[in-house]
VOGU-3710 file (C-alpha; in Angstrom, 3 decimals, decimal comma):
1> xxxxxxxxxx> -10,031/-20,241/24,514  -10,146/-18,265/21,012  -13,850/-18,598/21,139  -15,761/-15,396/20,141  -18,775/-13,377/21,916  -19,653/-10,274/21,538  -21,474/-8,913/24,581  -22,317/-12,686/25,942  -20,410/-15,544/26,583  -23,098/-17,815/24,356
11> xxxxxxxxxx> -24,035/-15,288/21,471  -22,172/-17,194/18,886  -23,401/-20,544/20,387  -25,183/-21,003/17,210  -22,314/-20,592/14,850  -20,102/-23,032/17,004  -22,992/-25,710/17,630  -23,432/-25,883/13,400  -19,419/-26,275/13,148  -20,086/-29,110/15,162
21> xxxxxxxxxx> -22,965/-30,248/13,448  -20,701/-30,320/10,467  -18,134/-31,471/12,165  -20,201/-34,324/13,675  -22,333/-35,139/10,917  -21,026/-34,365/7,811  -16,843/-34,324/7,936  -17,368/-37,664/10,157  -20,239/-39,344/8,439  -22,166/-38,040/5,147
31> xxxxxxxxxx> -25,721/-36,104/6,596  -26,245/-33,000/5,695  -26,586/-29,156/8,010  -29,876/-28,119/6,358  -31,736/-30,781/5,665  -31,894/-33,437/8,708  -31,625/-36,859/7,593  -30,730/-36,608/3,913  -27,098/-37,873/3,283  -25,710/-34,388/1,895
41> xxxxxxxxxx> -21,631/-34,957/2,103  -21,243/-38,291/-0,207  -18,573/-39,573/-2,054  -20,598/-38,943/-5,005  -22,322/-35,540/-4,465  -18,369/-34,424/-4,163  -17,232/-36,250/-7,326  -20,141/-34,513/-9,228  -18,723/-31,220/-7,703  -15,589/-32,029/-8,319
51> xxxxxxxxxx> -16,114/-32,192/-12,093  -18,401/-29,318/-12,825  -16,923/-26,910/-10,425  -13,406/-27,804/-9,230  -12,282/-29,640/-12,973  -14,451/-27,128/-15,498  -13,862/-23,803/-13,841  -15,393/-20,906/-15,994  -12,995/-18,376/-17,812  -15,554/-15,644/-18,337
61> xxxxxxxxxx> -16,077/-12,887/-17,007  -19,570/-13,339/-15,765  -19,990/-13,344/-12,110  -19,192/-15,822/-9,540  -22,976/-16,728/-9,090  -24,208/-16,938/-13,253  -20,913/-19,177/-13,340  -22,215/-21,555/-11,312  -25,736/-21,474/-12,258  -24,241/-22,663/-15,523
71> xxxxxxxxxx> -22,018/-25,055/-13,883  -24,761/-26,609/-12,050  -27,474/-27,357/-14,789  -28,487/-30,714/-15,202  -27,236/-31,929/-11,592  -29,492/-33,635/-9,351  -31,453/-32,243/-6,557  -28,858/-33,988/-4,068  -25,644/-31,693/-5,672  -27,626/-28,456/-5,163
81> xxxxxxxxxx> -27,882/-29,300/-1,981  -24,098/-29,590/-1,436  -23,356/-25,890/-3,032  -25,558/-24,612/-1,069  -24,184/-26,143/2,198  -21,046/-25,435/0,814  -21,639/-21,807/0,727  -23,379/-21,968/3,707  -19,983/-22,945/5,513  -18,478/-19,867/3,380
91> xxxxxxxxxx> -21,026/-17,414/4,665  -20,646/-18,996/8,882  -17,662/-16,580/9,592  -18,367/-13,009/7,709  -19,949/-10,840/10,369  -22,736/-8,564/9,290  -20,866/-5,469/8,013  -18,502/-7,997/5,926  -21,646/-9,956/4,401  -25,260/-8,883/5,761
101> xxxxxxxxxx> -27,191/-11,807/6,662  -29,732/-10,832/3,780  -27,179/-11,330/1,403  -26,224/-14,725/2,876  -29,468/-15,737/2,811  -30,984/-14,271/-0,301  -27,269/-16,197/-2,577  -28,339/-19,691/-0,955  -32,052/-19,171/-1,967  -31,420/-17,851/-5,170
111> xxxxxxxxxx> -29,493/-21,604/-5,603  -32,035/-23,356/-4,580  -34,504/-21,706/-6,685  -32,402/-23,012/-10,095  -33,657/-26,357/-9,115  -37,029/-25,652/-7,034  -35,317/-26,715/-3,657  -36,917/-26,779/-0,411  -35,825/-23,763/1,289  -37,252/-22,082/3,951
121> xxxxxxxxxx> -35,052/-18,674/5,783  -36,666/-19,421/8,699  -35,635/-22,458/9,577  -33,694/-22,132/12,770  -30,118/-23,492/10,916  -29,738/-20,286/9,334  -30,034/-18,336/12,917  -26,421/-19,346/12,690  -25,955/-16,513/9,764  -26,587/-13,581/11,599
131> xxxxxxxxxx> -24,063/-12,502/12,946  -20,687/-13,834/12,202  -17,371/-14,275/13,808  -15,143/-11,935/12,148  -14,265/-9,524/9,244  -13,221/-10,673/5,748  -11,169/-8,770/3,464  -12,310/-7,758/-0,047  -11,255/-10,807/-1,684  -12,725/-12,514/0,009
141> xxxxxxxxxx> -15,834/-11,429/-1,609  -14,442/-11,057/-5,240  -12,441/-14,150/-5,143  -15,241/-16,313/-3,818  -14,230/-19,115/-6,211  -10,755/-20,060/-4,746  -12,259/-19,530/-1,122  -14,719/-22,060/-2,357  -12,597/-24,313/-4,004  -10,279/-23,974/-0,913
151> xxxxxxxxxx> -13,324/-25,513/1,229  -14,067/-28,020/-1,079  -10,534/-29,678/-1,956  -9,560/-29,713/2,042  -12,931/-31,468/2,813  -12,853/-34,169/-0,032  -9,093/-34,888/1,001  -10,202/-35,364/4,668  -13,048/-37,405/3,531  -10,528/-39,908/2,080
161> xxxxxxxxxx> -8,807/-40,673/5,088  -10,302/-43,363/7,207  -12,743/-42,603/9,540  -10,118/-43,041/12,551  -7,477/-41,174/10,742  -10,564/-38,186/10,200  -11,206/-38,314/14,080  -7,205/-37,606/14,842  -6,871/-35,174/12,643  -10,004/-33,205/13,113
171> xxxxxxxxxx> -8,906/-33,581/17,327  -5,471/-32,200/17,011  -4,599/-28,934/16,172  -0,905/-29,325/14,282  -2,120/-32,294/12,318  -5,378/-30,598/10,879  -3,176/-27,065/10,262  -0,834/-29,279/8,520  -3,240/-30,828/6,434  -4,648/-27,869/5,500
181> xxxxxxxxxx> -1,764/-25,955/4,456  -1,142/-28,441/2,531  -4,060/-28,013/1,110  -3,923/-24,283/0,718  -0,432/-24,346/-0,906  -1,616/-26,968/-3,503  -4,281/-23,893/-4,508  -1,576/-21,726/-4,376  -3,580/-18,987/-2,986  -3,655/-17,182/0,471
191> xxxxxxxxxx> -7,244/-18,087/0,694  -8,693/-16,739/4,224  -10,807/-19,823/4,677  -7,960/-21,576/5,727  -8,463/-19,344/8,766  -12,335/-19,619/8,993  -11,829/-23,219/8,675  -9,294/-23,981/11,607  -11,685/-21,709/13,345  -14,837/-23,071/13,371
201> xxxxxxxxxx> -13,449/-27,132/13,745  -11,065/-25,816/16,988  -12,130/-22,630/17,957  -10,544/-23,261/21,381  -7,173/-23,043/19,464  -7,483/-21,479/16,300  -8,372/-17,362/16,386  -10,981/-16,060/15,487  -9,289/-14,264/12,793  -9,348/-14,092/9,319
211> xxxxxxxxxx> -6,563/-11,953/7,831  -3,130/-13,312/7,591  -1,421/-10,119/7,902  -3,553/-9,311/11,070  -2,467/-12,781/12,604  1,650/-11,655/11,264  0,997/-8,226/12,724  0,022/-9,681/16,193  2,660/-12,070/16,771  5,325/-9,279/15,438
221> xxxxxxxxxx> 4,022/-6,652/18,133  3,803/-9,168/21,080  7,118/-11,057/19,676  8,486/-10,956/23,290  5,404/-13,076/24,704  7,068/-16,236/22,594  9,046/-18,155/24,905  9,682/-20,799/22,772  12,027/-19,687/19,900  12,035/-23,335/18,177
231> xxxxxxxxxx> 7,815/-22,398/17,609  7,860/-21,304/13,686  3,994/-21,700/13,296  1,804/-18,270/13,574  -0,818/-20,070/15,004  1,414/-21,552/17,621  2,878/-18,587/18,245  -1,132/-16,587/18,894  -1,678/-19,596/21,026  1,460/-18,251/23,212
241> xxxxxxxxxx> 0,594/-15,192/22,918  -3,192/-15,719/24,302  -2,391/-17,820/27,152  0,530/-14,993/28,503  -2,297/-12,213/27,626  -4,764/-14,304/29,966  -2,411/-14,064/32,504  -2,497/-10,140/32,650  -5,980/-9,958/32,125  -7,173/-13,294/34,270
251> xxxxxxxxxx> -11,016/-11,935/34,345  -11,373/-11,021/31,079  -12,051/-13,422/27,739  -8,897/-12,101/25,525  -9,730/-10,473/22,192  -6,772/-9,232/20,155  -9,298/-6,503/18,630  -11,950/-6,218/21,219  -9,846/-4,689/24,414  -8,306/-1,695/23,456
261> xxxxxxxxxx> -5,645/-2,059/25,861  -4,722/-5,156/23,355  -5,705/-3,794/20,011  -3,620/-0,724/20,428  -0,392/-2,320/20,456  -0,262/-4,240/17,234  -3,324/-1,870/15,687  -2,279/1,606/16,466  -0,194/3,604/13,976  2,854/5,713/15,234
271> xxxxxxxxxx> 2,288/9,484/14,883  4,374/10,699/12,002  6,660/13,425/13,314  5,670/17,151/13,171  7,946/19,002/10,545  10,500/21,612/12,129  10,189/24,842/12,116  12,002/26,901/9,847  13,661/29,354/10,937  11,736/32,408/10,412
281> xxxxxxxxxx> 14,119/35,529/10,689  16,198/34,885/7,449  16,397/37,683/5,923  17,856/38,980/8,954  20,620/36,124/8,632  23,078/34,753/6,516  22,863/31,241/5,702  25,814/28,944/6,811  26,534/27,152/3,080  29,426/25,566/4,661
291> xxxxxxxxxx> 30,108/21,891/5,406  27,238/20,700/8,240  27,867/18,753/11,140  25,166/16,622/11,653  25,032/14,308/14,918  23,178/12,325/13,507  22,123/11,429/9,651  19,128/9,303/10,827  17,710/12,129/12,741  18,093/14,548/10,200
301> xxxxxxxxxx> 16,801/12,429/7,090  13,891/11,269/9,716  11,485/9,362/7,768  14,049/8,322/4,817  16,258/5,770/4,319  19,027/5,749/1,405  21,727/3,437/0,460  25,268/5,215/0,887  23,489/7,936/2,634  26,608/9,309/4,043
311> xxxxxxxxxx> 28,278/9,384/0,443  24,595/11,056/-1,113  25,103/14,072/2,248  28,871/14,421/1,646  27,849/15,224/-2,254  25,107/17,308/-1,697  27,250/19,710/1,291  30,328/19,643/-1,318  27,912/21,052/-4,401  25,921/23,696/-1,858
321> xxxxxxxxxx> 29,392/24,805/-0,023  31,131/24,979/-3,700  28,309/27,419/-4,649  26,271/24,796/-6,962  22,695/24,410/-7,456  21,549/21,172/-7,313  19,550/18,543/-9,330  18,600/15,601/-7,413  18,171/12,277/-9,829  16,740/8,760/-9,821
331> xxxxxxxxxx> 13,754/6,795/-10,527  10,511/7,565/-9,697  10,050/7,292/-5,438  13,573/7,284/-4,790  12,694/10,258/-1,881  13,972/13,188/-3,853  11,138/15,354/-3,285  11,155/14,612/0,755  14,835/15,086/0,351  15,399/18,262/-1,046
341> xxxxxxxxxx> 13,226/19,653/1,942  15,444/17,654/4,163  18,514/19,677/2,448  16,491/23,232/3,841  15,926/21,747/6,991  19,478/20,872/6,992  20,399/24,293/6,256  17,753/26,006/8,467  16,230/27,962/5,841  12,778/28,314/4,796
351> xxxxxxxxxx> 11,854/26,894/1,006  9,177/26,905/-1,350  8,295/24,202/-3,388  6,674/23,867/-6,794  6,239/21,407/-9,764  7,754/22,055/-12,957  4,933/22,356/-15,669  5,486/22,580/-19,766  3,836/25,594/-20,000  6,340/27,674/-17,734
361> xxxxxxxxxx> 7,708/30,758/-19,379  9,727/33,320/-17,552  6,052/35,099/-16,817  5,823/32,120/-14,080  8,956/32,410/-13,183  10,730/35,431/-13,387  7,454/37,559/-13,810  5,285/40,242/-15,955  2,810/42,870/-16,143  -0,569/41,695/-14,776
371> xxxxxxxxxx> -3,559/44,319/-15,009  -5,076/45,110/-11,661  -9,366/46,184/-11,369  -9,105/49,683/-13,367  -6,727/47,752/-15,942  -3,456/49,439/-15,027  -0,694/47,025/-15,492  1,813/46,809/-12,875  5,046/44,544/-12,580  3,706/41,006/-11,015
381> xxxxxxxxxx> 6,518/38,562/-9,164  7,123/35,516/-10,491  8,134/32,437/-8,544  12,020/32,911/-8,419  11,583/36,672/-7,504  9,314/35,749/-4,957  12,236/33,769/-3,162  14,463/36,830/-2,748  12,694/39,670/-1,451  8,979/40,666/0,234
391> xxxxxxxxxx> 7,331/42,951/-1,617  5,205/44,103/1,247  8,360/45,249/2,952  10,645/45,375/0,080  13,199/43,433/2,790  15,546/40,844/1,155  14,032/37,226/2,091  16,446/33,770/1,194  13,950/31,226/0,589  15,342/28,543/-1,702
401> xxxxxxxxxx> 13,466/27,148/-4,290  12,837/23,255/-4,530  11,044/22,492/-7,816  9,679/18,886/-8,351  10,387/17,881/-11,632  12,233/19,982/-13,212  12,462/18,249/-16,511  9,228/18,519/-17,285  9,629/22,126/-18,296  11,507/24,003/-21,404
411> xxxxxxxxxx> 13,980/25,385/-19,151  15,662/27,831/-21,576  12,630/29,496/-22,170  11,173/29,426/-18,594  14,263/30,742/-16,970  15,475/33,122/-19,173  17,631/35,764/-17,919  17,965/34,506/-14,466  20,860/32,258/-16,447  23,120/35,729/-16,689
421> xxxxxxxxxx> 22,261/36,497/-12,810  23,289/32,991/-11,635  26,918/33,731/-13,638  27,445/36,874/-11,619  25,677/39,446/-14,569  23,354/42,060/-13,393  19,739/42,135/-15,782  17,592/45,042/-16,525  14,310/43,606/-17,216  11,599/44,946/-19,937
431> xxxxxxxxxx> 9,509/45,909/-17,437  9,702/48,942/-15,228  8,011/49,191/-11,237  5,437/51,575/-9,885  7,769/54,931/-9,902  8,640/53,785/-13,946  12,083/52,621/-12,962  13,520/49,224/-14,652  12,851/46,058/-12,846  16,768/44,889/-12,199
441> xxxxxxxxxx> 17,644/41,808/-10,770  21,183/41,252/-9,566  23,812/38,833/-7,787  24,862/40,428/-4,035  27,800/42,277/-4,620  30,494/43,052/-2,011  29,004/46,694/-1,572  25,820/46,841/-1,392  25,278/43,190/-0,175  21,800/42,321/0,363
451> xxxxxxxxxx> 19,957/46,238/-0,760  16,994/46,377/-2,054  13,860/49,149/-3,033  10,841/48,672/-5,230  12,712/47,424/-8,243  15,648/45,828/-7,378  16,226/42,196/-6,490  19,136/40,930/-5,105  19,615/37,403/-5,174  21,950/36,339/-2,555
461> xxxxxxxxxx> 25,100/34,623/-2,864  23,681/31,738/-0,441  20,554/31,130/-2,613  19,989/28,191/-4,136  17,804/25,877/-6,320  17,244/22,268/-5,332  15,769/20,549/-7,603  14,186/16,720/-8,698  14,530/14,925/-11,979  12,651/11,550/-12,773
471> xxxxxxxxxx> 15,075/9,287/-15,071  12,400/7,799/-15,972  10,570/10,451/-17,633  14,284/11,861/-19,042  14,144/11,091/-22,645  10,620/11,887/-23,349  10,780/15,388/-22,048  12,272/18,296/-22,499  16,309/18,142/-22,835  18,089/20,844/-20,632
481> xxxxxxxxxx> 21,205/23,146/-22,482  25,121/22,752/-21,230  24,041/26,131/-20,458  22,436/25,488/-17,453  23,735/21,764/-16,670  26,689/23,530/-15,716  25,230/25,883/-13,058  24,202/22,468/-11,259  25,308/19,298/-9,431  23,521/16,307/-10,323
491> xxxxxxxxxx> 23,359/14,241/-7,249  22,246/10,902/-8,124  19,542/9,427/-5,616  19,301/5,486/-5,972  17,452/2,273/-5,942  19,092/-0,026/-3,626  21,233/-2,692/-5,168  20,507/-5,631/-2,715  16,944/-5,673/-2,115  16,632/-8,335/1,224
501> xxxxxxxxxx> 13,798/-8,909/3,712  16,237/-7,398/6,369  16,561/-3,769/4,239  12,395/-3,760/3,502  12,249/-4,206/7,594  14,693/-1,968/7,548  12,089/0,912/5,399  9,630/-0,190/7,495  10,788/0,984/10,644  11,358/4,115/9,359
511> xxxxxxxxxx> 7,996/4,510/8,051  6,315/3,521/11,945  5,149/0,312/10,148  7,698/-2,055/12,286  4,705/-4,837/13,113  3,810/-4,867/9,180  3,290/-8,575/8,494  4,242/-9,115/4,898  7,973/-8,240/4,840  8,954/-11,092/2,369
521> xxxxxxxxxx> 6,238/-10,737/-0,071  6,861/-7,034/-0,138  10,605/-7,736/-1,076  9,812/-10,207/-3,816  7,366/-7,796/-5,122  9,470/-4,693/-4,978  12,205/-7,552/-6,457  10,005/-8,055/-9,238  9,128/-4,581/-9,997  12,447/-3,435/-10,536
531> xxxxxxxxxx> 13,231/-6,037/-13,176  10,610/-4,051/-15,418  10,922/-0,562/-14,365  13,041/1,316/-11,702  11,057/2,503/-8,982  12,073/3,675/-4,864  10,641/2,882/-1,709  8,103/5,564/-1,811  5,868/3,149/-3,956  6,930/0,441/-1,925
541> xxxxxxxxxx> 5,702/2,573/1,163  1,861/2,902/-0,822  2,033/-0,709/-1,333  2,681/-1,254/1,910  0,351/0,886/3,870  -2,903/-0,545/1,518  -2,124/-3,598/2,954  -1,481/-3,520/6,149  -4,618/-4,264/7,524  -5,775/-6,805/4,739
551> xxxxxxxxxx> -4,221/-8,868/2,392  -5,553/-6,693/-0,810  -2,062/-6,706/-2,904  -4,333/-7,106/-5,989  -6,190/-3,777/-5,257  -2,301/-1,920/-4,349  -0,638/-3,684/-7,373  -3,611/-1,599/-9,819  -3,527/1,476/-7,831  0,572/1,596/-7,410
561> xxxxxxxxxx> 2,385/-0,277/-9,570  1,018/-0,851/-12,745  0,737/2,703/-13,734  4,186/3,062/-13,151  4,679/0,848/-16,129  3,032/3,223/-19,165  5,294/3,003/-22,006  6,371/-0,951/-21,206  4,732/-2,941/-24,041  1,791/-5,055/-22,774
571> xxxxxxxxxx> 3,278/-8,510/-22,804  5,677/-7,061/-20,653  2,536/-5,876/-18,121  1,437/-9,380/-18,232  4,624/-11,507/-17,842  4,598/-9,259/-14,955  1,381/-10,431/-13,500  1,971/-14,138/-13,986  5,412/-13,984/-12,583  4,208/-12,288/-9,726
581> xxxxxxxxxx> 1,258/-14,845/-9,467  3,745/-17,409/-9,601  6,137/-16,581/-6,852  3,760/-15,510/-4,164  0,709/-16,293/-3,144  -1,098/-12,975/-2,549  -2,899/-12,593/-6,261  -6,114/-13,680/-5,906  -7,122/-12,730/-9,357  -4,762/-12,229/-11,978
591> xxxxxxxxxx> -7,491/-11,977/-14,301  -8,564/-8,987/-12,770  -5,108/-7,368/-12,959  -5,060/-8,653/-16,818  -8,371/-6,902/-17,529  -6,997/-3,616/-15,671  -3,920/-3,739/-18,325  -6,076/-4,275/-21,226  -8,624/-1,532/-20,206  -6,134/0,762/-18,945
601> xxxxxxx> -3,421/0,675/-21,613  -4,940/-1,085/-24,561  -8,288/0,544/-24,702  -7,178/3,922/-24,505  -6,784/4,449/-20,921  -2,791/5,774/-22,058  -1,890/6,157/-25,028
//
């Protein structure tokens, strides 16, 4: 039985004995929940809803409630009465920190004070408010009108059956999924009152659940309690999955989020791996820039997945071994960044990363005179000298330098003479140390190898730069010379080609999301994406992890994707949003993701 209690085995009697009610007396017959003996459900109170709500939706962007306080004017007494029974069904399942019961109560007053309808929040009916069955997502608040309209078109269609075909259907579990499916596809959203409604009509079948992905995450993590490969239906598959569950647990009324022992499997998140250690003694150690042998790429590149990944390592251990830097490039959340720290873990050396910035000169990189309390300047490191040698101990240190994108600063003026020490030339810098000798920074000779003092720095043979370049972002910032092009290897890092449900699964796994439920509207998505703008898993990752407790795509498509597409003209942004609305069923308010564009790009959000 998927019936729910909290700490009782009849708490929620009153939700299930009004589903009955409704059931009983107004899917069966035409009475009404609220108001005993008054014919509520009728033919005609359902046409007149029909037309004002269902046939004249409202465009604006008022809210859901002064929408339909316009929509209802001029009804009768009789129509009021269904919206607010209507709602009333809406507001059975939310429990109390989804929708407070004040809330519920205080929207179905405030409709029945439009007309000057009996109404009473004491009546015992709305004891059935209080607490709720389950959690709703977000939408299911902000959508309210296509949860609503959900309701509304799967009851009238059930009402036009006969009253014997209503009795079948409302007994058997596959026949009233089916027919409201069919139902819910017609709408073409993934309304959760699909859920809430198989719920409360067969509770002893239908979970107590909500979410979609949540029901898709369940079945994924207890995939080996289906016996029945032939079952394709989720709630079929729950059904399977409850019964085997009882069997372990024979005392215990089975709650997928309830008993830990249960929740934990398809709830808990995988620890992400700790990072290595690097190794910490080398400047006591000369880096091995030869070819690697890894036993394994997966293991090394833990975390990342990449198309041709043995062809991308075989490029990057040819450029490092042939004495290249390197520039890693691709679209925006290819994995560059995370990859160029792979490369040092690789290598076993320690690294320090930083983001390029337009406003680099070779003060932030190379260095300068910085005045210290009683205003005597002395000779301050910049971020490349920093790599090669510890001033506290004047030692040689071989950090290599990762810098995030590159691009994004006037590299001929921010690296400045650390071009003629990367061809082999030895520089004398305008500034002098401590004991007024010049500041000199070198390539390791044969000689004197790694030697330093107070104002030399060596920078070893085995040093080098990795760094990241967005494609994206190439043309609109700055250029770099042949100059220093050709003291690097540019290592392209890739979209994949063949984006498939099987390769998303694939990202997944690596990512310790293996039970995420919405593997094929992720690849359609990502699918779609990419036919605008060019953008890697990382994003895909985001979109991913917003959603995979709830079904909020809206919410992860503003926050993830759409910035990615500044510079796209806005009919672009919004052939976007419709095509996306029309090949899934996730959106459930494009209007809200048209609005976002407008104020975001339009109105001055970027220029």
């Amino acid at each position: 039985m998927a019936i729910f209690y909290e700490n009782h085995t009849d708490d929620r009697q009153k939700i299930y004995d009004v589903a009955e009610k409704w059931k009983d007396e107004c899917l069966l017959d035409g009475k009404s929940i609220i108001w005993d003996g008054e014919n509520i459900w009728t033919e005609q109170n359902m046409n007149r809803f029909r037309a004002i709500f269902i046939e004249n939706p409202d465009a604006s962007g008022d809210s859901f409630d002064s929408k339909l306080k316009k929509q209802l004017e001029n009804e009768s007494e009789s129509v009021y009465k269904f919206a607010i029974e209507l709602l009333y069904i809406y507001y059975m399942f939310p429990y109390r920190k989804s929708v407070s019961f004040k809330t519920k109560i205080e929207k179905l007053e405030m409709i029945a004070s439009w007309k000057g309808v009996e109404f009473d929040r004491s009546w015992k009916v709305f004891g059935a408010l209080k607490d709720g069955l389950g959690a709703t997502g977000t939408f299911y608040n902000t959508s309210k009108y296509f949860e609503v309209s959900f309701l509304f078109l799967v009851v009238e269609k059930l009402k036009g059956f006969s009253l014997d075909i209503r009795k079948d259907i409302l007994h058997n579990p596959k026949q009233l999924k089916r027919h409201a499916d069919e139902i819910r596809q017609r709408l073409g959203k993934r309304v959760q009152a699909l859920h809430i409604f198989l719920h409360l009509l067969l509770p002893d079948y239908f979970e107590s659940i909500a979410s979609w992905g949540h029901k898709e995450k369940i079945v994924k993590a207890y995939s080996n309690y289906i016996t029945d490969s032939s079952v394709e239906d989720t709630d079929e598959k729950l059904l399977m999955i409850r019964e085997k569950l009882q069997e372990h647990y024979p005392d215990e009324q089975i709650n997928f989020y309830r008993m830990p022992e249960i929740a934990k499997v398809w709830q808990e998140e995988k620890p992400t791996p700790e990072p290595k250690i690097r190794n910490k003694e080398m400047d006591e150690k000369k880096i091995n820039t030869s070819r690697v042998n890894f036993d394994s790429v997966e293991n090394k590149l833990e975390g990342l997945v990449f198309e041709n990944v043995e062809l991308l390592l075989d490029q990057v251990m040819t450029a490092i071994q042939n004495g290249k830097h390197i520039i890693l490039t691709g679209p925006p959340g290819t994995g560059k960044s995370k990859l160029a720290s792979k490369i040092c873990d690789m290598y076993r050396v320690e690294s320090t990363m930083v983001t390029a910035s337009s406003n680099w000169s070779t003060y932030e990189t190379i260095g300068g005179y910085l005045p210290d309390k009683e205003g005597n300047l002395h000779f301050n490191e910049g971020i490349f000298l920093k790599c090669v040698k510890d001033t506290n101990t004047n030692k040689p240190t071989n950090k290599w330098l990762i810098i995030d994108e590159i691009n994004r600063a006037d590299i001929d003026k921010a690296f400045g003479s650390l071009f003629s020490v990367l061809t082999g030339d030895e520089v004398a810098l305008p500034f002098e140390s401590e004991d007024g000798s010049s500041i000199i920074i070198k390539p390791e000779g044969k000689e004197d190898g790694l030697e330093t003092n107070g104002h030399t720095y060596v920078i070893p043979n085995d040093w080098r730069i990795i760094a990241t370049m967005n494609t994206v972002d190439k043309a609109s910032l700055y250029e770099m010379s042949y100059a220093f092009m050709r003291r690097f290897a540019f290592i392209p890092v890739t979209i994949p080609k063949n984006i498939t449900s099987d390769l998303i699964q694939q990202y997944l796994n690596v990512w310790n999301m293996d039970t995420y439920p919405h593997v094929d509207t992720l690849t359609i998505i990502w699918k779609l994406i990419n036919n605008y703008r060019n953008i890697g898993p990382a994003i895909v990752s985001d979109i991913a992890k917003h959603t995979q407790f709830n079904d909020d795509f809206t919410s992860a498509i503003i926050l993830y994707v759409l910035p990615q597409f500044e510079g796209l003209p806005l009919y672009k942004m919004n052939e976007f949003i419709t095509k996306i609305d029309e090949q899934t069923d996730i959106i459930m308010d494009k209007e809200y993701l048209h609005d976002f564009v407008s104020d975001f790009f339009e109105a001055g959000g970027l220029e």
